[in-house]
C-alpha positions, 0 to 999 in steps of 0.5 A: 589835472594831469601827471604833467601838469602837477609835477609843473605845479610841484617844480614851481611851488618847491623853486619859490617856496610860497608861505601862504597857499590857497587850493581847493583840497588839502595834503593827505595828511591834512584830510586824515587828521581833519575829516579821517579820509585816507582816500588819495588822488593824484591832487592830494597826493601832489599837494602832499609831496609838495607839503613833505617838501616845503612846509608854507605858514598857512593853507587855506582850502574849502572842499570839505565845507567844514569850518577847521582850523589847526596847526599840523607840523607847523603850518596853519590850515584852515578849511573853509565852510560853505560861504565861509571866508578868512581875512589873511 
């Protein structure tokens, strides 16, 4: 993904504001709190704008391969061990 293509990711997801996302990582926040990564991408660095910007009810993601799940600033993510799966 390049500049371009996020901040077309980040227009739309601020226009129609989604309740439940699902992405193959997570907001830096999330990857702090959950797994102490302060590492940052551009990825993560978008879906943390995006986050600041709009606060969804759930965000399901599975790059980690660690089974969590927690509310942060009132959002519910969950992360996904391998094979892992949720029923939404």
């Amino acid at each position: 993904m390049n500049q371009k293509e996020m901040q077309n990711a980040i227009d739309q997801y601020i226009k129609d504001k989604p309740k439940i996302i699902i992405s193959h990582d997570c907001p830096n926040i999330v990857r702090k709190y959950f797994f102490n990564i302060s590492d940052k991408s551009l990825t993560t660095n978008g879906m943390q704008f995006m986050f600041d910007s709009y606060k969804p009810d759930l965000w399901i993601f599975g790059h980690h391969h660690k089974s969590k799940n927690e509310v942060i600033e009132g959002t519910k993510f969950v992360c996904l061990s391998e094979l892992e799966w949720v029923i939404i």
